[in-house]
C-alpha positions as CSV (number, residue, x, y, z in Angstrom):
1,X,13.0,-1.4,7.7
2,X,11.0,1.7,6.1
3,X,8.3,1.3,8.8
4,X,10.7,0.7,11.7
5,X,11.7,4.6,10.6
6,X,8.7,5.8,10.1
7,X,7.9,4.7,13.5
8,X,10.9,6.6,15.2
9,X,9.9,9.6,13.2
10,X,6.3,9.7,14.7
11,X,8.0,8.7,18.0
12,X,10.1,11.7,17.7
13,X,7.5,13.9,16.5
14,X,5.5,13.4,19.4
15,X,8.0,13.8,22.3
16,X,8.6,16.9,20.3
17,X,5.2,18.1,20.5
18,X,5.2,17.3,24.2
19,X,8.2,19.3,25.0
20,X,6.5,22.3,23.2
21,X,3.5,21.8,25.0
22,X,5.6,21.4,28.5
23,X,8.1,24.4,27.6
24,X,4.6,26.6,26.8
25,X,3.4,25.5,30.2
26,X,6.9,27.3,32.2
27,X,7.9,30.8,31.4
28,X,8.2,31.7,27.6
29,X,10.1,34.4,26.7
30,X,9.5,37.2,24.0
31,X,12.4,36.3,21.3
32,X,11.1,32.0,22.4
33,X,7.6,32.6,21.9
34,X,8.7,34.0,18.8
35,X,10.2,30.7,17.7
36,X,7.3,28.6,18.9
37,X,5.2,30.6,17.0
38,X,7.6,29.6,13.8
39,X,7.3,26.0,14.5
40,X,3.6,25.8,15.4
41,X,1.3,28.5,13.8
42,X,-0.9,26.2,11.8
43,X,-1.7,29.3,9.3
44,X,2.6,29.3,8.7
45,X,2.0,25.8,7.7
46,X,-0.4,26.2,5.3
47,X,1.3,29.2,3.4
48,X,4.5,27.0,3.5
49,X,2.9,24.1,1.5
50,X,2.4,26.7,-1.2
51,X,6.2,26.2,-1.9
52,X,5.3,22.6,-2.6
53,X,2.7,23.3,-4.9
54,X,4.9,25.6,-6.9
55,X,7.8,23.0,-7.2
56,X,5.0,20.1,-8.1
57,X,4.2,22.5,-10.8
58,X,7.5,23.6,-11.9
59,X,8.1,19.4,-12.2
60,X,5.5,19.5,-14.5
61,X,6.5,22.2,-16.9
62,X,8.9,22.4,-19.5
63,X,8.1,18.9,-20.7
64,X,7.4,17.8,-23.9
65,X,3.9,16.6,-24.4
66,X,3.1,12.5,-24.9
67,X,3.8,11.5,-28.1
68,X,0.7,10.2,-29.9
69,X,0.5,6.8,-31.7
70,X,-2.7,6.0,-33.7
71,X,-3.6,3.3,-36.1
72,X,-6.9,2.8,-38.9
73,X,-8.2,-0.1,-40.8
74,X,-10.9,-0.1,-43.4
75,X,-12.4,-2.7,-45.6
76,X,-15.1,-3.0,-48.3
77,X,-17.2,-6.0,-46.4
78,X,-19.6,-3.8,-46.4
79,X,-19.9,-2.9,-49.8
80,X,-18.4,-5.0,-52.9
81,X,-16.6,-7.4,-50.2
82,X,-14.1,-8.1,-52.5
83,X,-11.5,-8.8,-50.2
84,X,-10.5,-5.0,-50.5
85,X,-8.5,-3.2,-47.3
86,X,-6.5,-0.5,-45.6
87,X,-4.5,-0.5,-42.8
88,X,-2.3,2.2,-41.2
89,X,-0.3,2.7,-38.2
90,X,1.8,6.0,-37.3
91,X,3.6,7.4,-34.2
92,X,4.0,11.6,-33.5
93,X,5.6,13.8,-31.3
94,X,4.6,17.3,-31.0
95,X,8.2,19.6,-30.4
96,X,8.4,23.4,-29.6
97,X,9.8,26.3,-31.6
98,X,11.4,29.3,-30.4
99,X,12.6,27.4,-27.0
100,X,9.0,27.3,-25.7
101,X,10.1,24.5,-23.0
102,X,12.9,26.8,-21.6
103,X,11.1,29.6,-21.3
104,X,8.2,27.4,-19.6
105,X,10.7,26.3,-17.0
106,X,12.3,30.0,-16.4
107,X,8.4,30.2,-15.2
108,X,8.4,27.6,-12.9
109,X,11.3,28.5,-11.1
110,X,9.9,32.3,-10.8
111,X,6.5,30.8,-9.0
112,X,8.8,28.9,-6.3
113,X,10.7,32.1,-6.0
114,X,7.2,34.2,-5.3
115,X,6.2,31.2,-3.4
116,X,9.0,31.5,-1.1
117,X,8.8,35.0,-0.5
118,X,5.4,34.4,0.2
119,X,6.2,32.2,3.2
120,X,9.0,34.4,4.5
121,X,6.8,37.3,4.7
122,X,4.4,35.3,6.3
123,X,7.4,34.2,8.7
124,X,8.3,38.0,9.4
125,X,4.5,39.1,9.9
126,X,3.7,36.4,12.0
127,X,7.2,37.3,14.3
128,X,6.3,41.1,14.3
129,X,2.3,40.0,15.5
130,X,3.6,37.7,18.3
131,X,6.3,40.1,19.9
132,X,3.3,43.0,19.7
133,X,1.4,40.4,20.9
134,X,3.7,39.6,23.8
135,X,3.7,43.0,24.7
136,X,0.5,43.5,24.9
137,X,-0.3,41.0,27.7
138,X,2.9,42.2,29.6
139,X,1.0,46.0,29.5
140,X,-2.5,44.0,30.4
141,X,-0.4,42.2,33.2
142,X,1.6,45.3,34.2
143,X,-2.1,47.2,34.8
144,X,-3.1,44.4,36.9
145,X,-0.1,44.5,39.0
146,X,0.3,48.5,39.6
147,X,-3.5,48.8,40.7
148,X,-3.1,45.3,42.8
149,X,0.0,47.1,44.9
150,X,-2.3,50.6,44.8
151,X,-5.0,48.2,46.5
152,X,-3.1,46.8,49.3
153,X,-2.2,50.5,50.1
154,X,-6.0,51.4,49.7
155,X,-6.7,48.2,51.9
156,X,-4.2,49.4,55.0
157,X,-5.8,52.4,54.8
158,X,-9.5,51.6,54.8
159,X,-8.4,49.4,57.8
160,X,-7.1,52.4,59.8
161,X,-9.8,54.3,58.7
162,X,-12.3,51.2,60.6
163,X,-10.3,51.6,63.7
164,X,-10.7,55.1,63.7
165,X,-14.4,55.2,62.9
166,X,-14.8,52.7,65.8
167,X,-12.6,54.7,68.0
168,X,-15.2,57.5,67.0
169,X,-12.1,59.8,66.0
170,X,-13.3,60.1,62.3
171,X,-17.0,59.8,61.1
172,X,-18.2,56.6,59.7
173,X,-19.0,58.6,56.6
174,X,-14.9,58.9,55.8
175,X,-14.7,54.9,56.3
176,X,-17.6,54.0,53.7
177,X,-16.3,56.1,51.4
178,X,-12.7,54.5,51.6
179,X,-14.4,51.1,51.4
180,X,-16.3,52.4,48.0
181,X,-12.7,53.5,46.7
182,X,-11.3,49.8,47.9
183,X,-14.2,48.2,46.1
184,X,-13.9,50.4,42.8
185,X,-10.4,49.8,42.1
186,X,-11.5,45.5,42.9
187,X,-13.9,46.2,39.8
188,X,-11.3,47.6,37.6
189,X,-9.3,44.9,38.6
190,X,-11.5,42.7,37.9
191,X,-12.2,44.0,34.4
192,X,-8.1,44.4,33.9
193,X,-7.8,40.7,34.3
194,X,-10.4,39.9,31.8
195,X,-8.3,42.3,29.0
196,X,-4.9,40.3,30.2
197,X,-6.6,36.7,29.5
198,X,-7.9,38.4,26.7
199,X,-4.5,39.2,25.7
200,X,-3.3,35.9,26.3
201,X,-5.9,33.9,24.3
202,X,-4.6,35.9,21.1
203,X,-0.9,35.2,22.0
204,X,-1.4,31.4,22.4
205,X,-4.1,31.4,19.2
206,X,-0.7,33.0,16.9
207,X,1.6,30.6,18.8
208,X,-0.7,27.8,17.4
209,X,-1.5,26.2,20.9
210,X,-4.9,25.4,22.2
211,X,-7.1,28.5,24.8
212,X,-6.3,25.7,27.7
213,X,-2.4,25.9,27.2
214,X,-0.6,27.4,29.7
215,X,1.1,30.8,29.2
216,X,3.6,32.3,31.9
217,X,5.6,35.4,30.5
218,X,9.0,35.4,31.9
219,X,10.4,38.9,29.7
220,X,8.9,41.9,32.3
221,X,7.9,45.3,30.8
222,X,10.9,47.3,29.9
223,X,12.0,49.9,27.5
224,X,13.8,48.5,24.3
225,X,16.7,50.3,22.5
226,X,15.5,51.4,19.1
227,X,18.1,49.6,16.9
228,X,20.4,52.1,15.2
229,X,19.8,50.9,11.3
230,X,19.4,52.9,8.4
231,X,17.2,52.8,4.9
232,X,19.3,51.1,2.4
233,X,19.0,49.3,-0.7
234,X,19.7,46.0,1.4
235,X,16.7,46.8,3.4
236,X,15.0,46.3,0.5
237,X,16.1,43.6,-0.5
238,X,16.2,41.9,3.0
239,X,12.1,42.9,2.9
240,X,10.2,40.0,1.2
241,X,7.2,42.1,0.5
242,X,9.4,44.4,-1.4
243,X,11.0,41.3,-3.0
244,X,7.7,39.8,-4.1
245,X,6.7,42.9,-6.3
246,X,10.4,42.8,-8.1
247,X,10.0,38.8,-8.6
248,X,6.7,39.7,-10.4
249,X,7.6,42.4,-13.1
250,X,10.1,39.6,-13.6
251,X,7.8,36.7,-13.9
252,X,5.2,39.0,-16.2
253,X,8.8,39.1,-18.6
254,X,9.3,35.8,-18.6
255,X,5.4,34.9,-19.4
256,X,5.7,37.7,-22.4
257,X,8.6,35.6,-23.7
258,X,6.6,32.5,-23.7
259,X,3.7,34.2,-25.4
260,X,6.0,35.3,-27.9
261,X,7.5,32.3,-28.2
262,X,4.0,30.5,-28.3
263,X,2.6,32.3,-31.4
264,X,3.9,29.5,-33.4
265,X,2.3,26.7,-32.2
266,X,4.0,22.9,-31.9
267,X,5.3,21.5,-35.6
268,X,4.3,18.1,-35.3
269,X,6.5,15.4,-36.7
270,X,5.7,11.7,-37.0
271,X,6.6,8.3,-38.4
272,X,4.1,6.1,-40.9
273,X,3.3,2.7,-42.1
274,X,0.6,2.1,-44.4
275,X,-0.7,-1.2,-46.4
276,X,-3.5,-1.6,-48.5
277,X,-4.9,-4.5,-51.4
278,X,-7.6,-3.4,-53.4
279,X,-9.4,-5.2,-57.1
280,X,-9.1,-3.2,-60.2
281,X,-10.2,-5.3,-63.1
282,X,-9.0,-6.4,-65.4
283,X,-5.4,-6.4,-63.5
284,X,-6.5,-8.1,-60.4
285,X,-5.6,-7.8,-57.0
286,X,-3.1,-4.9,-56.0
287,X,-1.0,-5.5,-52.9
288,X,0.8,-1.6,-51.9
289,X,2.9,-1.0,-48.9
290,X,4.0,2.3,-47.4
291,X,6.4,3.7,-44.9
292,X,7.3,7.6,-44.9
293,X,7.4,10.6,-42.5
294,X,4.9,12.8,-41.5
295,X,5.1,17.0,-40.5
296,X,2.7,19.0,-39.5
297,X,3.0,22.8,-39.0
298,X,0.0,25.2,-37.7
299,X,-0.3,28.3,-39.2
300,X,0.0,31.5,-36.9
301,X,-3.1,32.8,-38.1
302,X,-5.1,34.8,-35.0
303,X,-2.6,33.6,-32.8
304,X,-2.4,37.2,-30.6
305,X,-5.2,37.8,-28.4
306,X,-3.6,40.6,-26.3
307,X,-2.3,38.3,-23.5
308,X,1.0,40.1,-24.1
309,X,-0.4,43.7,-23.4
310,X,-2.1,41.9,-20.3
311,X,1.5,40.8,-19.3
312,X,3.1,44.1,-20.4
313,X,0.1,45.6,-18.0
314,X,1.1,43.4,-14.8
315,X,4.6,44.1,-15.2
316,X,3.9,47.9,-14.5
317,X,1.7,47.9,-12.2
318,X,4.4,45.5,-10.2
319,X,7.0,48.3,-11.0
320,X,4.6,50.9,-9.5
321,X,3.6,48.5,-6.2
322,X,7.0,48.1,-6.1
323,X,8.3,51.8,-5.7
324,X,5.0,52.1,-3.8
325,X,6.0,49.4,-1.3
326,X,10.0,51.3,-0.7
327,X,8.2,54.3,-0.2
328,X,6.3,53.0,2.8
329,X,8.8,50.9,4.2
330,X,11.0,54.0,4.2
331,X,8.1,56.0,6.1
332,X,7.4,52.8,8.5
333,X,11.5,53.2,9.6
334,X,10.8,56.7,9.8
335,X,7.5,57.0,11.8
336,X,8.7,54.0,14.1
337,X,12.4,55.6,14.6
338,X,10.8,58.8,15.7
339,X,8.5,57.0,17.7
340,X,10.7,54.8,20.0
341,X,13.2,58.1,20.2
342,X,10.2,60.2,21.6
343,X,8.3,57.7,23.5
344,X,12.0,57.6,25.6
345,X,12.2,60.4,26.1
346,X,8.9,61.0,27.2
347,X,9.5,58.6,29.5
348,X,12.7,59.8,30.7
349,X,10.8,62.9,31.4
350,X,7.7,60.6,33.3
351,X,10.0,59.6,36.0
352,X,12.4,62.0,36.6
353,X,9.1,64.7,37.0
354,X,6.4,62.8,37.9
355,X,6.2,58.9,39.0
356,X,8.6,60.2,42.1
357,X,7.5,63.2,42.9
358,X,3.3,61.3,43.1
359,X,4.8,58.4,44.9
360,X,6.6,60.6,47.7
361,X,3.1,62.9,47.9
362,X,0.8,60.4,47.9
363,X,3.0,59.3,50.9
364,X,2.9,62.4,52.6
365,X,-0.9,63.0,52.2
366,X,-0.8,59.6,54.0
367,X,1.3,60.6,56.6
368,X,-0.6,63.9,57.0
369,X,-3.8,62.5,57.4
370,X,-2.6,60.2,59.9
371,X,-1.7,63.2,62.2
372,X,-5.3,64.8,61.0
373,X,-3.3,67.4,59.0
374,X,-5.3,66.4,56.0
375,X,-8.8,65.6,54.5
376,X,-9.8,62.5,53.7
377,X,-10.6,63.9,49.9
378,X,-7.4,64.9,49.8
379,X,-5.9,61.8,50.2
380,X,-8.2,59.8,48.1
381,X,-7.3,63.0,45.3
382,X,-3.5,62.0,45.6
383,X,-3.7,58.5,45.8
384,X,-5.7,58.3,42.6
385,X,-2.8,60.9,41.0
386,X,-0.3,58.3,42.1
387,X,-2.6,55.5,40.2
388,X,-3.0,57.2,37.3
389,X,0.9,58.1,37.3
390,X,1.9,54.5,37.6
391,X,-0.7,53.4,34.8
392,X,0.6,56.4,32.4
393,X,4.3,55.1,32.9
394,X,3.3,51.2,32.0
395,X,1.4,52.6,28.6
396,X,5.1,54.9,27.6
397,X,6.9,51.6,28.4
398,X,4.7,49.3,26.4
399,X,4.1,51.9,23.7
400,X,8.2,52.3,23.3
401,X,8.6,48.7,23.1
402,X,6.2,48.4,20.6
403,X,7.9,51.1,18.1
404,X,11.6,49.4,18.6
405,X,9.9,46.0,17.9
406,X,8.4,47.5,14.4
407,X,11.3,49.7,13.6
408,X,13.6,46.4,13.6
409,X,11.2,44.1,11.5
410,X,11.1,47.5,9.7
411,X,14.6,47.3,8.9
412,X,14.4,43.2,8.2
413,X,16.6,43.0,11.4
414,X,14.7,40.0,13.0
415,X,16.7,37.8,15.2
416,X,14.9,34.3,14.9
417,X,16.3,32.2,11.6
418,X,14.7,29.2,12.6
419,X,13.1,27.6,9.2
């Protein structure tokens, strides 16, 4: 029966896998690649097993150690041979003063607490790198796409241009140089497209899938609303990293309470039996049988080797990391608030001022030097405006985007709960 489940486990484990592998393969969304990520980052994996290793050790401590029984014989066969002999048998067990066990478990549990925190800051870095990650290639793809529309415009153009060389209204000089314009921006293109795989390759390498995989990005380029959260003490606590420095000032306690308690070491206490026969002349043989109890206490001599200034040590440097770490998540909310805020509204300011007013000039340049109204420079000086326009706008879109997505995991606001 157990290996009729196991096999429906791996059978579900693998059509699992292949739906992962099919939904990477279609359109993956920001907030889903996100949860991919979650499931599949091999490095997420690893960090997680680390809460396994803590509770495997916290099983282990607080435990009384194995009780010890020993036995001895001894004999005079080697000596008078009289017949003469000792036996003894005894049984021990070793217990704690001062609660020594408690306090041993109080450390356990603390470890899987930093264990855990450990994995759900790994959880919330790993989110904030793929959603930067994401927009990144949507910028890198974005590039592509503005200079590829740019280029179809170049192309028309360079086309009239031929007619009109071969017509012999313009010289053939003006047509080359529209072709070395055409070809310069197929370059660039070229290069773009290397940056966006690029781009790509790290997105799929954090959402643990393999360079071959698959990637389409459904989410486009956008602005992102900053969220509207404030600093507050449950930011804090809602921030693992922050958590992990108050969990240690706590754990360096609790391991100054079991060196404390450890100064006295284990009082050992044990049960006896012990029969001998030995020749005394003139009396004879003596037969002599024993059963008692046994204590044994150490003495606490050089028992403190500074351990508990080493733990007193610890605990304040994780109270200073700790109002170090507040203070920079409170600048992180600040910078990235400010940020998204001004990145809008330079943006705000990029289209109402600018991407327009280049599009309708570039077009008018067009328009002029189809009625021989304008140079051919002049054209090729507006049409690479327009390009740089377009290119400026995508880099304040993807540059916003990227502020809001830090401001929220900034303010432990992350959507994705999957465990």
């Amino acid at each position: 029966m157990n290996k009729f489940l196991a096999v429906i486990v791996i059978c579900l484990q693998f059509l699992v896998a292949l739906g992962e592998q099919k939904n990477a393969g279609e359109s993956l969304s920001r907030k889903a690649a996100v949860g991919l990520a979650l499931r599949n980052n091999p490095e997420l994996k690893a960090v997680k097993e680390g809460i396994s290793a803590a509770r495997g050790r916290s099983i282990q401590s607080g435990r009384l150690d194995n009780p010890v029984l020993s036995s001895e014989y001894g004999n005079d066969a080697f000596f008078s041979n009289e017949g003469e002999y000792s036996v003894k048998a005894s049984i021990s067990q070793k217990f704690p003063l001062f609660g020594r066990l408690s306090k041993e478990r109080e450390i356990g549990n603390i470890d899987i607490k930093l264990a855990s925190l450990e994995y759900e800051e790994a959880r919330r870095t790993l989110a904030l790198q793929v959603e930067t990650a994401y927009l990144d290639a949507l910028e890198k793809d974005s590039i592509v796409s503005a200079k590829r529309d740019l280029l179809k415009a170049a192309k028309e153009f360079e086309r009239q241009l031929r007619q009109a060389a071969l017509s012999a209204e313009i010289s053939e000089l003006e047509y080359k140089r529209a072709g070395g314009e055409s070809s310069k921006l197929e370059i660039e293109i070229m290069r773009d497209e290397v940056e966006a795989s690029a781009a790509k390759a790290r997105l799929k390498s954090l959402l643990g899938l393999p360079p071959e995989a698959k990637v389409e990005l459904s989410d486009k380029l956008a602005e992102i609303k900053p969220p509207s959260g404030k600093f507050s003490q449950s930011t804090l606590e809602a921030r693992p990293d922050w958590q992990i420095y108050s969990i240690a000032a706590q754990s360096a306690n609790a391991r100054i309470a079991l060196l404390k308690a450890g100064r006295f070491e284990d009082i050992e206490v044990g049960v006896f039996f012990e029969a001998s026969e030995s020749v005394d002349e003139p009396v004879g043989k003596a037969r002599e049988k024993v059963m008692g109890l046994s204590v044994s206490i150490p003495l606490p001599f050089n028992s403190y080797d500074g351990s508990i200034e080493e733990q007193l040590s610890l605990r304040r440097q994780a109270e200073a990391r700790a109002e170090a770490k507040e203070n920079q998540i409170m600048s992180e909310i600040s910078v990235y608030r400010m940020r998204a805020q001004k990145y809008a509204e330079i943006l705000k300011k990029h289209k109402a001022d600018l991407e327009s007013v280049s599009g309708d000039l570039y077009g008018e340049y067009l328009s002029a030097r189809f009625h021989a109204q304008a140079g051919i420079a002049e054209v090729f000086g507006a049409w690479q405006t327009h390009l740089q326009v377009k290119l400026m706008g995508v880099s304040l879109v993807a540059e916003q985007a990227r502020n809001s997505v830090a401001l929220k995991y900034a303010l432990a606001l992350e959507e994705n709960n999957e465990k």
